[in-house]
Structure formats: C-alpha cells, structure tokens
N, C-alpha and C positions, 0 to 999 in steps of 0.2 A: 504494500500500500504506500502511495506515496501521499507526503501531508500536503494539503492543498497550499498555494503562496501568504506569507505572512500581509495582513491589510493593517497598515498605518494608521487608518481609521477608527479601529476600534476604541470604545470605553477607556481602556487603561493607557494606552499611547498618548490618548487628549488629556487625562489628566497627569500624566507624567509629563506633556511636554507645556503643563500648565494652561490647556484651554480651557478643562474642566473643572471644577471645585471637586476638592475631598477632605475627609477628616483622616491627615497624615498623621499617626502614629511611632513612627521610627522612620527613618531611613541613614543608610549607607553608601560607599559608593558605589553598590552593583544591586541595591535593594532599595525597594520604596513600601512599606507597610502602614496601608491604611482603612478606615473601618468598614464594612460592608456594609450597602444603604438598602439592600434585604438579607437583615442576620434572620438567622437561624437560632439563633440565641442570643443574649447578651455578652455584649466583647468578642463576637466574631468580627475578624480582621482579616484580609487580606495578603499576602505577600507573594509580589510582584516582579521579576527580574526588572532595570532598566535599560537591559539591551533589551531589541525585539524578536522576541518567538511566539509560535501560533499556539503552541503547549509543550510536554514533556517528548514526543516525537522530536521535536527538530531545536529544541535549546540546546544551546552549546556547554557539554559537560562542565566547565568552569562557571558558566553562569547559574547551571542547576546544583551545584555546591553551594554556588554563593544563598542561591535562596533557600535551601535544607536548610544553612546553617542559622542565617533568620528566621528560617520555621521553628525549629528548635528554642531557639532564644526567647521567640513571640509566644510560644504553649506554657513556656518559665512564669512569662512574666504575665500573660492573661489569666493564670493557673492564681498566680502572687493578689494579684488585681480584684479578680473577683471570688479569691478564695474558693475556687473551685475544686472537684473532686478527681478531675483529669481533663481533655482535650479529647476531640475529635478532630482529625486531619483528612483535607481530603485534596485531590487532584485529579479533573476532569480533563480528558483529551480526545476530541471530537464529537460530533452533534451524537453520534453512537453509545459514549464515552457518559453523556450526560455534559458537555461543555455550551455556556451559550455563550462567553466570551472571549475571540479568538487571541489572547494573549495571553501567555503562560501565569499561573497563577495559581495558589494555594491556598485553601480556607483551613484559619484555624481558630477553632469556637472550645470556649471553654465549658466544662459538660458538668454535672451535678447528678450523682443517686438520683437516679427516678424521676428525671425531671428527661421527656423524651425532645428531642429536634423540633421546632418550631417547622411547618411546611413550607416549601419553598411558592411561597405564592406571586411573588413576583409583586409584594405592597410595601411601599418604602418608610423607611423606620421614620421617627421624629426628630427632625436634625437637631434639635435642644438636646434630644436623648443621648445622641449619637458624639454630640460634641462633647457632655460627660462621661460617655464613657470612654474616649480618646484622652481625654483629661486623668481617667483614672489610671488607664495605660499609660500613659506617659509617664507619670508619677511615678508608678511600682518599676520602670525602668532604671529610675535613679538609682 
C-alpha cells in the first residue's frame, strides 16, 4: 500500500504554521502538544511532529522518536495534572485506521477506574474549559 501525498492543508499544518488558534500545551523543537477541541476526556492532548507527515506510514523515524518521546513525557505529566489512574494512547493511520486528520499525530487522555471514553462525537469542548485545563498542564510541567 502506498500512503497517499502529505496535504499542507490540513488542521495541524494551519495551526502549527500559526493560521489557526490552539490551546498549546508544551512544545519542543521537533514537537508541538496541544489540547484536543473534541476530548474524549479531560486533559486529552494532542502530540504533533513539526515536520510534515500524513501519519505513522510515512514519518521519518527521527521524527517518530521525537514524538514517542513527548508522548511519554505528556501521559507523566497529564497522569501528574489531573491525578489520574493511567493514560490511554492512541494513533490512527488512515480513513481505515480510524484517522480523520491527515497529519501525524497522537492522543493522549488521561483515564480514571471506571470512568469509560467520552464518544467521539465530533462536538467541540468549551474553550474556557479547554484553556484551564492547558493551564493545569502547563503547570504540572514545571
């Protein structure tokens, strides 16, 4: 199979190249971690390479370290944040795959006993809400 061409266009390209608004999170120089505006929970976040790839198919091994290793760090400190019971990590790679946004990218939601995944309805969170809990993230980074 080969992966179709990376499109510039998408979601995370516009707001990485600052056309779009987001509630940024963390970033580094090969990472941008910001909040997802339909969680699945509270303190799910995003982590984004800033080079361009369509998903885990066609990122360039040094960029997909680079964002493990911010996956990692983000489950720490979302885990820290909202004193959570663990993380749910996921990574979708094409329309098959479950992916709807073609730029590489990783959900990491902090998860609680018995508290099941909010459905993916496609209804966008409360940016007041969204902007506290980027705030509480930020924080538990210090």
């Amino acid at each position: 199979m080969s992966t179709p061409a990376y499109d510039d266009q998408n979601v995370f390209a516009k707001i990485l190249r600052g056309e779009l608004p987001s509630h940024k999170v963390y970033e580094d120089d090969k990472t941008l971690v910001i909040m997802d505006i339909m969680p699945r929970g509270d303190g799910h976040v995003l982590v984004i390479p800033k080079a361009p790839s369509r998903n885990i198919l066609d990122i360039a091994p040094e960029d997909l370290n680079a964002v493990m290793a911010t996956t990692q760090t983000m489950a720490r400190v979302v885990i820290k944040a909202f004193d959570a019971d663990g993380a749910t990590i996921q990574q979708f790679s094409e329309p098959a795959g479950g992916q709807v946004v073609f730029h590489t990218h990783v959900h990491v939601i902090p998860r609680f006993e018995g508290v099941s995944l909010k459905p993916h309805t496609g209804a966008m969170a409360d940016n007041d809400v969204l902007a506290a809990q980027a705030e509480k993230i930020r924080a538990a980074l210090a």
